[in-house]
Residue, then its C-alpha position, 0 to 999 in steps of 0.5 A: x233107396x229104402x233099406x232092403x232089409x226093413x221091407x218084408x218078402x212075404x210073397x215073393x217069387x223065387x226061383x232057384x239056381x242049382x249046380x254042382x251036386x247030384x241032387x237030393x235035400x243037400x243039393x246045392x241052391x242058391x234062391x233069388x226073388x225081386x222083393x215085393x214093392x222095391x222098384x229094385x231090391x233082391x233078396x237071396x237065400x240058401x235053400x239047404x235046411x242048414x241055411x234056412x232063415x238067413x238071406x242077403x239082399x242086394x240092389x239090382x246094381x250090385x246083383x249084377x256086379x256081383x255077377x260080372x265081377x264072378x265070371x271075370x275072376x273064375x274066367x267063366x265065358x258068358 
């Protein structure tokens, strides 16, 4: 695969997932988006004005084993 961080995300689809705050400019909100033109690159960015500009990306893979790992360790139920 290419290096996520080489290809552009101009026109990608976030969507946003919240949790925890009562809302307002410093709710806490993670965005995710597949990368426009990988086959299965993801980048995901912290909405809070503090946060802007920096982003993580991540194989599909490594997005799900991420997330699997999480819900073990927090002993969350799926």
């Amino acid at each position: 695969m290419d290096n996520l961080y080489e290809l552009p995300v101009n026109g990608a689809k976030f969507t946003t997932y919240c949790g925890g705050n009562l809302g307002g400019d410093h709710e806490s909100c993670a965005e995710v988006a597949p990368i426009p033109g990988a086959a299965d690159g993801f980048v995901m960015r912290d909405n809070k004005p503090g946060g802007a500009g920096g982003n993580l990306r991540f194989t599909g893979s490594e997005l799900d084993s991420f997330a699997l790992r999480w819900v073990k360790d927090r002993g969350l139920t799926v």
